[in-house]
N, C-alpha and C positions, 0 to 999 in steps of 0.2 A: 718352328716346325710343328705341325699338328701330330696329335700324339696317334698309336693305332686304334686306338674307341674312335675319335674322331672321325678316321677314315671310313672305319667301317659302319658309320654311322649315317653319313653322305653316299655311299655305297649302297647299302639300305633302302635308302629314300629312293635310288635312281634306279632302281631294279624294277621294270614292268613288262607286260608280256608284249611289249611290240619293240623291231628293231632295226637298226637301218643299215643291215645286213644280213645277209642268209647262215643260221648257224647251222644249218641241216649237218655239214661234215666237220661240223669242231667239237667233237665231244671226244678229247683223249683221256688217255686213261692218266692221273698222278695222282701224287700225295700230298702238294705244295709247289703251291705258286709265291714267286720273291721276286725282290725286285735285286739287278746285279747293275754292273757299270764297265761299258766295255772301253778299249783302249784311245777310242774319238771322244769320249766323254759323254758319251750319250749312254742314257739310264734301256734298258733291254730288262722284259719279265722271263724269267725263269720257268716252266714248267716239273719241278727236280730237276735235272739236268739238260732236258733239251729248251732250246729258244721257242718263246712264243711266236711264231707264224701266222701269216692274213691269210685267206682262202685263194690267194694268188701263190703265196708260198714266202713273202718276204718276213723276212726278219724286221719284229716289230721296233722303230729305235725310237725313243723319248725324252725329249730336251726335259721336260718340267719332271722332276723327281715326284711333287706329287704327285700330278697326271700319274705317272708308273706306279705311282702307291695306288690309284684307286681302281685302275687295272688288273693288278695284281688282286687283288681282294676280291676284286668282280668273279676272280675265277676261283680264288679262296670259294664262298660263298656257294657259289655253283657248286662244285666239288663236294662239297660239308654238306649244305641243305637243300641244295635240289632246284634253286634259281635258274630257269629257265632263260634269261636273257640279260643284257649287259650292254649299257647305253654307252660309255665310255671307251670300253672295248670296239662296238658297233663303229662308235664316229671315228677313233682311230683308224680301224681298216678300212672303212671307206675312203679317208683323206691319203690312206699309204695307197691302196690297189689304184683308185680313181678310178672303179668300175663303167663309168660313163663316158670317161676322155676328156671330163670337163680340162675347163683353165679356170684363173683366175677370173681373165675379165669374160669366159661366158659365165660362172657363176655370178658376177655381179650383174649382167645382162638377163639373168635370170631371175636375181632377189627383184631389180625394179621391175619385172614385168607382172610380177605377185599384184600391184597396186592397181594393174586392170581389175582386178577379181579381190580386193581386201576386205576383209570384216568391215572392218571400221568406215569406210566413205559409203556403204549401200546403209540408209536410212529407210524408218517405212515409210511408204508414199500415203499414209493414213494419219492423220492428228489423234494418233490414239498416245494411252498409256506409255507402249511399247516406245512410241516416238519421242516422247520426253522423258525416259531413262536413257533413250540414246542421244538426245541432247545434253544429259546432267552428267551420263559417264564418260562420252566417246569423246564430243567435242573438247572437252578441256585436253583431251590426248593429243586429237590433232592441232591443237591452237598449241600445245608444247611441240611441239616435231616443226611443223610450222618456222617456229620461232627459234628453236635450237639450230636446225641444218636449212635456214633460208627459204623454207618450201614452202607451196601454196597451193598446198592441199585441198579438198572441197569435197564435201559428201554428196551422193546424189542419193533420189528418192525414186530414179526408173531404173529398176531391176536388168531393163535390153539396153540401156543405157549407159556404158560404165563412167566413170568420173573423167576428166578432162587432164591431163597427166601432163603439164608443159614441159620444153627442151631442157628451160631454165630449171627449174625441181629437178629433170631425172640426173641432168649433170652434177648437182649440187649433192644426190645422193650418192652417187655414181664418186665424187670424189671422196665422202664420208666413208663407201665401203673400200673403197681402195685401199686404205690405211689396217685393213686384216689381210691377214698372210691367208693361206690356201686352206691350213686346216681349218682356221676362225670360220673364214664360207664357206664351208661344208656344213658345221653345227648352227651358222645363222642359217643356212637354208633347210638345217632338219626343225629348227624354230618355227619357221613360217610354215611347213608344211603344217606342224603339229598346233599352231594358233591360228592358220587361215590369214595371217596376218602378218606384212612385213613392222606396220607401224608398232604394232604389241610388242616385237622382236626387238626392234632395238628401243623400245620405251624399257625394258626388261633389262637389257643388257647396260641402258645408261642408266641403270637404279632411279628411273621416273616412278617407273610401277615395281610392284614385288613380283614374285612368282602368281602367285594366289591372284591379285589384281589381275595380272594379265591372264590370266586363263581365265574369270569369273567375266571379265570385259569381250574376251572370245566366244563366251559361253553366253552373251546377255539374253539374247534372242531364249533359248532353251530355256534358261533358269525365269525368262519371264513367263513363257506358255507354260512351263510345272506347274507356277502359281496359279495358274487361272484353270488348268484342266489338271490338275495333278502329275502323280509321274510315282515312281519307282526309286524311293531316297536311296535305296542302298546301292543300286545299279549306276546312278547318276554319279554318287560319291565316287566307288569306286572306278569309274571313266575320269572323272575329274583329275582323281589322285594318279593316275597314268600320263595323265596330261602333265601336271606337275613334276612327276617325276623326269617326264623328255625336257622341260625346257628348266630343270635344274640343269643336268647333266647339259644341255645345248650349250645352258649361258657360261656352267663353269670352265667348259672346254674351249671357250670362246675364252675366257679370260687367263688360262693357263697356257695358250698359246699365242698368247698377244705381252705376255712379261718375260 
């Protein structure tokens, strides 16, 4: 059991100012948020005494205790010091309201269709620089994904062009995402939103890359042209670390609803 430093330490880290839900009308008013355990054995946050509620109105319910703990804290946090936003909370009530109507298999009809348009397969159509960092970083990603889930993947270098995406690949991924429940595709698809990338997303989620890697790997393009024409360190950082913080919070919710 992670102690409460812990939590609110992971808490912390996932806190930035974008979300993937409207907070506009959830600012009540309390003194503490806790986590309780109702009579189905599902873990429910507390507000003092009233239940925490989605912007639909449901009563929020949570298999994973810790998932509840870092929920709970997200609104601690807010409350105390003034955090504006709450990745955790966010991906929860999107998976409970399902403001879209998604399902299961259009969300996964959705993850593979990310791979028309992925970071990773649009190469420059230039032998420059830029094209041989995307050969020393990208390709070893795709030659692992490749080779983990059967696929055969390919980069292209025509920007109107997009990659070649065979029946065999989408199937192959198509049964790899199948194996997450409804919440898990929810937080992969707030992954690829926020990496541009389905392939970073789950190299992320099967511990190929770190957090850092995948977002620096998202980011190659930019962090190459800083180098040559400069750039704004403190602006960059701080977007980088936003990034970081969505595909902590994506991955870890992806892993606490998938035990």
């Amino acid at each position: 059991m992670l102690s409460f430093r812990v939590i609110q330490s992971i808490s912390r880290r996932c806190l930035s100012t974008s979300l993937p839900f409207s907070s506009t009308n959830l600012n009540p008013k309390f003194k503490e948020a806790f986590v309780d355990k109702n009579d189905d054995n599902n873990f429910v946050i507390k507000l003092d005494n009233n239940y925490l509620k989605s912007p639909a109105g449901n009563i929020l319910l949570i298999k994973s205790e810790l998932l509840a703990l870092l929920i709970s804290n997200e609104w601690n946090l807010k409350n105390k010091e003034g955090f504006g936003s709450m990745h955790f909370t966010g991906l929860a009530f999107t998976a409970l309201d399902n403001p879209h109507g998604e399902t299961s298999d259009s969300l996964i009809e959705k993850l593979i269709g990310y791979l028309d348009t992925d970071t990773l397969l649009y190469f420059s159509n230039c032998q420059t620089s830029l094209f041989d960092q995307q050969q020393k970083q990208w390709l070893p990603i795709i030659n692992w994904i490749n080779f983990k889930l059967k696929l055969n993947l390919q980069q292209t270098t025509e920007f109107f062009e997009p990659p070649k995406i065979s029946k065999n690949c989408k199937q192959n991924l198509k049964q790899f995402l199948s194996f997450y429940k409804f919440p898990s595709l929810c937080a992969i698809n707030y992954g690829c939103e926020s990496l541009k990338s389905l392939i970073l997303t789950i190299s992320a989620i099967e511990n190929y890359l770190s957090i850092e890697e995948a977002v620096n790997a998202s980011n190659l393009e930019k962090i190459f042209q800083s180098k040559v024409w400069g750039s704004f360190e403190w602006h960059h950082e701080v977007e980088r670390l936003e990034v970081c913080s969505r595909i902590s919070a994506a991955i870890l919710f992806v892993y606490l609803n998938s035990n």
